[in-house]
C-alpha positions in Angstrom: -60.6 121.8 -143.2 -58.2 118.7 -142.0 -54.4 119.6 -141.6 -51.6 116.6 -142.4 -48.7 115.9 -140.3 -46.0 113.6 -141.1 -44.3 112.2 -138.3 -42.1 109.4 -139.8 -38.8 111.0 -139.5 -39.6 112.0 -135.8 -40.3 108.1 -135.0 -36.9 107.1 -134.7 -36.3 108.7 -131.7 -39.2 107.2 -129.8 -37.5 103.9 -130.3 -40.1 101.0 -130.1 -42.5 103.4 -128.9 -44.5 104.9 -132.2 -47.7 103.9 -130.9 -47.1 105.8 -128.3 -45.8 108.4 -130.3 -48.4 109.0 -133.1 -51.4 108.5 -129.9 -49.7 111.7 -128.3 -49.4 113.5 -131.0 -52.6 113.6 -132.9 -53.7 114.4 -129.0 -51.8 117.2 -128.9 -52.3 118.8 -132.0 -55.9 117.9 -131.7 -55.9 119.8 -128.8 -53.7 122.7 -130.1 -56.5 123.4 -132.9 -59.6 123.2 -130.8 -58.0 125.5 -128.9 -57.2 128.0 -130.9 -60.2 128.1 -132.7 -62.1 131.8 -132.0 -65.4 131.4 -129.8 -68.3 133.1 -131.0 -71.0 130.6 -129.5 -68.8 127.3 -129.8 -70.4 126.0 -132.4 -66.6 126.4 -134.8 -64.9 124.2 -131.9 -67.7 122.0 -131.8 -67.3 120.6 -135.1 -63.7 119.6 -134.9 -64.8 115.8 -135.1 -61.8 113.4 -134.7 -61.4 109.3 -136.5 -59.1 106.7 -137.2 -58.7 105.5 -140.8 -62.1 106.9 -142.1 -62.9 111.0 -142.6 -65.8 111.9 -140.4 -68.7 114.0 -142.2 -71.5 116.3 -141.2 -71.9 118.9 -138.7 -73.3 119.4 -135.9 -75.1 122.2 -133.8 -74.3 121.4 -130.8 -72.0 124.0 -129.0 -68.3 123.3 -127.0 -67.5 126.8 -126.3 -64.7 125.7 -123.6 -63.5 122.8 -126.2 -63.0 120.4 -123.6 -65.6 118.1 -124.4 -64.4 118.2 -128.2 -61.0 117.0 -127.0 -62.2 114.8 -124.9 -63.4 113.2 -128.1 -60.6 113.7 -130.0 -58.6 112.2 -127.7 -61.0 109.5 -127.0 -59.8 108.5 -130.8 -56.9 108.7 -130.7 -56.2 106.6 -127.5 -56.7 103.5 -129.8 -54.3 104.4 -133.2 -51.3 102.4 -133.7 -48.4 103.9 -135.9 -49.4 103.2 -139.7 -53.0 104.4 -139.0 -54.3 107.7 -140.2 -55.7 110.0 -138.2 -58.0 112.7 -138.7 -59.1 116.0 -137.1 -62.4 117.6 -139.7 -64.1 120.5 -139.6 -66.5 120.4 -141.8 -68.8 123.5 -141.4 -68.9 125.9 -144.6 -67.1 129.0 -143.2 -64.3 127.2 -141.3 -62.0 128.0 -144.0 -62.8 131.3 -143.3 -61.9 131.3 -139.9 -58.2 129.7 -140.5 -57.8 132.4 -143.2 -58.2 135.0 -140.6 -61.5 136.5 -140.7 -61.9 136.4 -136.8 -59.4 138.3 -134.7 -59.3 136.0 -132.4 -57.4 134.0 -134.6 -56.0 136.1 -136.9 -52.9 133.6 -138.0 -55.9 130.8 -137.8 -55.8 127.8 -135.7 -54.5 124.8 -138.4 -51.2 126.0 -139.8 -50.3 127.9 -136.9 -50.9 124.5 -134.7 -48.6 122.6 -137.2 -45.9 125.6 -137.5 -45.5 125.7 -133.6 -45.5 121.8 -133.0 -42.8 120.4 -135.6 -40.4 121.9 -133.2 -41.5 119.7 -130.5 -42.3 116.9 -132.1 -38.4 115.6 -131.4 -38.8 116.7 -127.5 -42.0 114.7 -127.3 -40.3 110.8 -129.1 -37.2 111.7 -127.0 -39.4 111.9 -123.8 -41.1 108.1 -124.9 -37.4 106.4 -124.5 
């Protein structure tokens, strides 16, 4: 499960600032996901695994059930992207899919699209805040 985000027509307002721009971004909606993702012993927020330019693979069985080491790594990544690179956020264990089409009801919306569907909005408030 990965989610795509462009931000190109939000990078005019940041003027001279898109680094800055796409860093924050994929920080906060890397953090928006992991957070939303439902806790049953971690392991689902564990797994979000976050890289510049390449798609991470595998799993894990280590546990995060607070998420805060998981977006520590996440943003850890994406500290270092420049605008132009490509960012992603992968979860690759087999019944993610599952749990961003609603099976848990801790997430019933899930955790990917929601993220996206509540961030465009601030997307603008976020460039306008690097002038």
């Amino acid at each position: 499960m990965s989610f795509s985000l462009d931000i190109s027509k939000f990078v005019k307002h940041a003027e001279g600032n898109m680094d800055q721009l796409v860093r924050k971004v994929c920080i906060d909606m890397s953090t928006k996901v992991i957070r939303k993702t439902p806790v049953d012993t971690g392991r689902a927020r564990a797994n979000w695994f976050a890289a510049a330019n390449s798609k991470p693979q595998g799993t894990t069985q280590s546990t995060d059930p607070s998420g805060g080491s998981t977006i520590n790594e996440a943003s850890s990544k994406a500290g270092g992207l420049k605008s132009g690179d490509t960012f992603y956020l992968i979860n690759n264990l087999p019944y993610i899919e599952q749990l961003e089409d609603g099976y848990s009801q801790q997430a019933p919306a899930g955790m990917v699209k929601i993220s996206v569907a509540e961030y465009v909005g601030t997307i603008n408030k976020i460039a306008q805040g690097l002038k």
